[in-house]
C-alpha positions in Angstrom: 8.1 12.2 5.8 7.7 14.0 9.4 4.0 14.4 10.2 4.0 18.2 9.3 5.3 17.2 5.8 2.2 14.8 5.4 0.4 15.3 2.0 -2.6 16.7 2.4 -5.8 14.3 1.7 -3.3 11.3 1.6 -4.3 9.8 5.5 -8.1 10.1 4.2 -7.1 8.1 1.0 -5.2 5.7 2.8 -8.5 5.3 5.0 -11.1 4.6 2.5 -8.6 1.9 1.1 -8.4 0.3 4.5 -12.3 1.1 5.1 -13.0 -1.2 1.5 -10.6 -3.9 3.0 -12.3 -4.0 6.4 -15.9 -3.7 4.3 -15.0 -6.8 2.4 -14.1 -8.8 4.5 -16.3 -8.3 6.8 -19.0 -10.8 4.8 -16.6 -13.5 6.6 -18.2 -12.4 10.0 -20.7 -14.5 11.9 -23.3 -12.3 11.0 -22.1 -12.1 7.7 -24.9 -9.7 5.5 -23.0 -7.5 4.1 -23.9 -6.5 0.7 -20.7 -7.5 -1.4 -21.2 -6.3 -5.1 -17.7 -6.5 -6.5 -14.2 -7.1 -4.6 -14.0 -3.7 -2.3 -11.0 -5.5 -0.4 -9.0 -5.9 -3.7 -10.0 -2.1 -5.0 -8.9 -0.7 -1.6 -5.4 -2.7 -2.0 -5.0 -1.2 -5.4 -5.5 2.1 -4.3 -2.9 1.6 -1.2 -0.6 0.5 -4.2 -0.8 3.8 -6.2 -0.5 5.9 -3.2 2.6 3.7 -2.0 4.2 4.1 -5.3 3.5 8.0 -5.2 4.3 8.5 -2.0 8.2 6.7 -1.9 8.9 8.2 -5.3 8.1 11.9 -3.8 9.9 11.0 -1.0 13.4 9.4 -3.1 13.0 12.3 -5.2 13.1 15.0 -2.6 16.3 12.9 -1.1 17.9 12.3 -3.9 18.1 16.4 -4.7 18.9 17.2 -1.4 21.8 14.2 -1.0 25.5 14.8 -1.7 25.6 11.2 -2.4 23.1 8.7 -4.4 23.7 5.9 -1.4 19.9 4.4 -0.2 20.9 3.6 3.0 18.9 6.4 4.2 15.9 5.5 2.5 16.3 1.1 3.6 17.2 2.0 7.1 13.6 4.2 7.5 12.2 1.1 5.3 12.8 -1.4 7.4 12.2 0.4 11.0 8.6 1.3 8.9 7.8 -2.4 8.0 9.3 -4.2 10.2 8.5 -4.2 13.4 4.7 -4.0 13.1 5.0 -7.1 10.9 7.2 -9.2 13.4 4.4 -8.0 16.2 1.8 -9.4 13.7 3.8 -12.7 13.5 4.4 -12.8 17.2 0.7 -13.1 17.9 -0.4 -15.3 14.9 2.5 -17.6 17.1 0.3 -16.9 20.2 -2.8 -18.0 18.8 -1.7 -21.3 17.3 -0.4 -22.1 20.8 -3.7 -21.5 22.3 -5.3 -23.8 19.2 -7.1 -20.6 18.1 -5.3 -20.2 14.5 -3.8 -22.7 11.9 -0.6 -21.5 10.2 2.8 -23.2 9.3 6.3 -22.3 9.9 6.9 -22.5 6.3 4.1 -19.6 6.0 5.6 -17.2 8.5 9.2 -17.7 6.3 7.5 -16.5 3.5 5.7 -13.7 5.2 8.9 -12.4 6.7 10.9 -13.2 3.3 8.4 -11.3 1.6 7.5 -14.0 -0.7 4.2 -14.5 0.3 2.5 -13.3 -2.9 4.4 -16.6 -4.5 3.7 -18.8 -2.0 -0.1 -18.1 -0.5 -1.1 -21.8 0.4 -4.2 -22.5 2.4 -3.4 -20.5 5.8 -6.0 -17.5 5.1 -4.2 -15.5 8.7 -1.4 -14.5 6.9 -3.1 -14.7 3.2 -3.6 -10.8 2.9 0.6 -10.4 3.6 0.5 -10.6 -0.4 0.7 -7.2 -0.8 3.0 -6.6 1.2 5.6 -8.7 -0.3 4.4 -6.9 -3.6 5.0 -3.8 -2.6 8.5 -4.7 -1.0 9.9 -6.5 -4.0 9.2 -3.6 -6.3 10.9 -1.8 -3.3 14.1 -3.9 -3.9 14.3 -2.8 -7.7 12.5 0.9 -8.3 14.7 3.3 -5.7 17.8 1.6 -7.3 16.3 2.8 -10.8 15.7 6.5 -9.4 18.8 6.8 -8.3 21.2 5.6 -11.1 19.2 6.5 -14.0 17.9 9.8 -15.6 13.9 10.9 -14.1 13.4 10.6 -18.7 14.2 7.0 -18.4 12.5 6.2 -15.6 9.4 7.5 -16.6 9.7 5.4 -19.8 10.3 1.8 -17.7 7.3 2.9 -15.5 5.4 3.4 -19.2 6.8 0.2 -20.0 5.4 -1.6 -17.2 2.1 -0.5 -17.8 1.9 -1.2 -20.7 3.4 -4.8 -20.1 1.7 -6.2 -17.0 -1.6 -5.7 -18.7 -0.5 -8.4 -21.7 0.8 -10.3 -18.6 -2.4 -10.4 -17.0 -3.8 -11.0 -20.3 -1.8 -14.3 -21.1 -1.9 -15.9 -17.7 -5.7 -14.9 -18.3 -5.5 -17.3 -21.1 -3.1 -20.0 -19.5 -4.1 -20.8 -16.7 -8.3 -19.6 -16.2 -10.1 -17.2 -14.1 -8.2 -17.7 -11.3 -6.2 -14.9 -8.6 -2.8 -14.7 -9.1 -1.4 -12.0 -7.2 2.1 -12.2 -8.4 4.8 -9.1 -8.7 4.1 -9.0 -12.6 0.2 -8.9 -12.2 -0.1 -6.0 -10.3 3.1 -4.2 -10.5 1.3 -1.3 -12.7 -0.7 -0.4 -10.1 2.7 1.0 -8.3 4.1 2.0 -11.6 1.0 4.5 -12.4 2.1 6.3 -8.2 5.4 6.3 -9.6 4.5 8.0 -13.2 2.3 10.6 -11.0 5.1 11.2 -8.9 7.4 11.7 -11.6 5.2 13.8 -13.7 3.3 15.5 -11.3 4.6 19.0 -12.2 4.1 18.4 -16.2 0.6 17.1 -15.7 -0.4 20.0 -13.3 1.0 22.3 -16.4 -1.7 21.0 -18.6 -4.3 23.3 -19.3 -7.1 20.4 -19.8 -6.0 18.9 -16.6 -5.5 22.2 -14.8 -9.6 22.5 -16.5 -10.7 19.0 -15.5 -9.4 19.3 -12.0 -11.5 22.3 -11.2 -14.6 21.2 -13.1 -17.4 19.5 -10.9 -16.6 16.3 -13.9 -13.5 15.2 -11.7 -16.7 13.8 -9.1 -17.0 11.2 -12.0 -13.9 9.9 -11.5 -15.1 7.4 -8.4 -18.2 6.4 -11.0 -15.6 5.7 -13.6 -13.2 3.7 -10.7 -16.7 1.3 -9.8 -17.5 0.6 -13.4 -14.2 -0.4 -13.9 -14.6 -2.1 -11.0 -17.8 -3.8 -11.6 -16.4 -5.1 -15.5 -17.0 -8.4 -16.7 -16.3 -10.8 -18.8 -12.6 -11.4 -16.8 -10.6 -10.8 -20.4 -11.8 -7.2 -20.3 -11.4 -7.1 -16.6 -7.6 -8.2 -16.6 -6.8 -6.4 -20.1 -8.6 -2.9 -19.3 -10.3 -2.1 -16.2 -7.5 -2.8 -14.0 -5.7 -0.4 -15.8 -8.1 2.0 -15.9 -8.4 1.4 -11.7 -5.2 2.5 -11.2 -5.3 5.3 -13.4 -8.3 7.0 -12.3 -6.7 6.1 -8.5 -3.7 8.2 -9.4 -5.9 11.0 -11.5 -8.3 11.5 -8.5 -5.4 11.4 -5.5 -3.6 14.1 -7.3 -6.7 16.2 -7.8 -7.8 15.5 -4.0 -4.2 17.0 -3.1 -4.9 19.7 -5.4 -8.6 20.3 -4.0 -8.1 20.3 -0.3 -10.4 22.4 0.8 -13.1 21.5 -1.6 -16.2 19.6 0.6 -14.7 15.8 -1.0 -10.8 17.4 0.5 -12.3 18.3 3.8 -13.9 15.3 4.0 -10.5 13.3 3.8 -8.9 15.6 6.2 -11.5 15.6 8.9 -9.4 14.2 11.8 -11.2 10.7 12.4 -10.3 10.2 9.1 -6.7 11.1 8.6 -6.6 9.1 12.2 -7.5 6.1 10.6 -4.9 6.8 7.7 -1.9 6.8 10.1 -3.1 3.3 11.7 -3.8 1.9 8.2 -0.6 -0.1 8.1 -0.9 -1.6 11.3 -4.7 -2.1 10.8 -4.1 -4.1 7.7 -2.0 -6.4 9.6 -4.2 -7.3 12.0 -8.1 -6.8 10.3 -7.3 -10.7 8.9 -6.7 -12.2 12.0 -10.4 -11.4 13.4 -11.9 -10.7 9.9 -11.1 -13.3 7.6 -11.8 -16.6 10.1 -14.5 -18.0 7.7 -18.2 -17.9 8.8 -17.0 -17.2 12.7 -15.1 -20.6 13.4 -13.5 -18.9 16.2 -14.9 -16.8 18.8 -12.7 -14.0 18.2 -14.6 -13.8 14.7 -17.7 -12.7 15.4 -19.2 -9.1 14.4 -18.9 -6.8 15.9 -16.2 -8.2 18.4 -13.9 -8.9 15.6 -14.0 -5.1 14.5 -13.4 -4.1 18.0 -10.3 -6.4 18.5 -8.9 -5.6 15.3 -8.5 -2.0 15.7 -7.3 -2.2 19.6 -4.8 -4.2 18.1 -3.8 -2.1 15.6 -3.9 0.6 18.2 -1.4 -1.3 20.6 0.7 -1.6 17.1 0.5 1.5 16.0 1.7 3.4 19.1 3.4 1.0 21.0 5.4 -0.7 17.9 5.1 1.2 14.6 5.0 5.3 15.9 8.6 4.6 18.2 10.4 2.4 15.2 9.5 5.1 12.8 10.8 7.5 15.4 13.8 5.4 15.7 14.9 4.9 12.4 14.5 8.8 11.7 17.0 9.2 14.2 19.1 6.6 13.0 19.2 8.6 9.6 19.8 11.7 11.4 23.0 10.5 13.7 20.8 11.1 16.8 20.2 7.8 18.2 22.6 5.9 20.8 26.6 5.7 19.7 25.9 1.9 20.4 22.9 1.5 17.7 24.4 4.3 15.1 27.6 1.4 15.2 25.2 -1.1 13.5 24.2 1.5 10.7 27.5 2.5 8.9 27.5 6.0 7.2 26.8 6.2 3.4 29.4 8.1 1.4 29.4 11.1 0.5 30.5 12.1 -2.7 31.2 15.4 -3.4 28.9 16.5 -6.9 31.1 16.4 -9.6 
């Protein structure tokens, strides 16, 4: 989506999820006193997860009705130029480091970072722990744009009801299995894409509804983020993984839509003042590197220490964002568009196209 396309009050949600990742994380810092009363990193990953899965379905959904063809190659070839080459930058200097003797990782972790497997495979290298997510997000990737664009929008709306309503028992069961413990697998958290998908989907029926068209309006949708930290706050873990997550992601979805909605109300404004939206763009690239400087436990490195780690984490992200991420994203637009050099449009064959029947 071209920057004058961007959603409004998307960037500033996109920063407050990376703001609650930074936040949490930052109780690994040397000076390490930061008030920590549930998991803010974890909430502000869920909410990158609903906006991901709203975001990508709007986007196949506007392709798909504008495409001759139901080919993805469009939509991979922008995927991978997007994901890519900020992570392989990420990698590059996590390589650097363990030169140096400033970071502990393994080969075998970089394979599964780059494989996108990392959410199965986490072992004990914390640097490249948080790439869990990613690989979430990616393997859902592999499946859901598939689904969008052989199926019917009525049956995919009812496997993305499915999935809700299936990851929670899930949860539930390995709950029960195996303990309290974090398992951050594709089939624990999958719902959390599946409720940006549904709003996506069913954006225009939902805004149709005269109680939500009423609730959006009224000063009770500022309840939502009250309803989104008692969730967040719920214990004991059965009601936790059975409910609250659930209701997470929902009230995510509810209140991004409504914040879309109500851009110019004082909470809309306040996600679209430019800082803000600033730090929404970068968020990718930010993610990547916040670990590296964040997450070294109780400053073990020098790197780590507050508030030098904060400072290196965003110049790197910085140098990623518009020195790596801004020209791939660039580049692969062109791609898509037939624009770029005969010699790199050779490597990217031309879907079909199919005439509509």
């Amino acid at each position: 989506m071209n920057s004058d396309q961007r959603i409004p009050s998307l960037d500033g949600c996109r920063a407050i999820a990376i703001l609650l990742v930074i936040y949490s994380h930052l109780q690994f810092s040397k000076t390490g006193s930061f008030p920590d009363l549930f998991d803010w990193g974890t909430l502000g990953v869920f909410i990158f997860f609903v906006i991901s899965g709203f975001l990508i379905t709007t986007i196949l959904q506007k392709e798909l009705q504008q495409a001759r063809s139901r080919s993805l190659r469009n939509f991979y070839i922008r995927r991978v130029f997007r994901i890519f080459p900020p992570l392989l930058f990420l990698l590059v200097g996590v390589g650097i480091l363990k030169k140096l003797g400033l970071a502990t990782v393994s080969g075998r972790a970089i394979v599964f970072s780059l494989s996108f497997l990392r959410n199965y495979y986490p072992g004990p290298y914390r640097i490249l722990h948080h790439l869990w997510s990613l690989s979430v997000e990616e393997q859902f990737y592999l499946v859901w744009p598939f689904v969008l664009s052989r199926f019917s929008k009525k049956f995919a709306g009812k496997l993305l009801v499915a999935i809700i309503i299936i990851v929670p028992i899930v949860r539930l069961g390995t709950l029960l299995w195996l303990g309290p413990k974090l398992v951050w697998h594709t089939e624990q958290v999958a719902d959390g894409l599946a409720y940006g998908c549904l709003l996506a989907i069913k954006q225009k029926e939902l805004r149709a509804s005269r109680f939500y068209g009423w609730l959006s309006k009224s000063y009770l949708s500022f309840a939502l983020p009250l309803v989104l930290i008692a969730a967040a706050c719920t214990y004991p873990p059965i009601l936790y993984e059975g409910i609250s997550k659930s209701v997470i992601f929902l009230t995510v979805a509810l209140s991004i839509d409504i914040l879309i909605l109500r851009s110019t109300s004082l909470p809309g404004r306040i996600l679209n003042f430019p800082p803000l939206v600033w730090i929404g763009k970068i968020s990718y690239s930010l993610y990547l590197w916040q670990q590296i400087f964040l997450i070294v436990k109780h400053g073990d490195q020098p790197y780590a220490w507050f508030p030098l780690n904060l400072a290196l984490a965003l110049v790197c992200a910085m140098i990623s964002y518009y020195l790596i991420e801004g020209p791939a994203i660039r580049l692969g637009r062109k791609i898509v568009a037939g624009q770029a050099h005969p010699a790199i449009l050779r490597m990217f064959p031309a879907a079909p196209r199919l005439e509509p029947s």
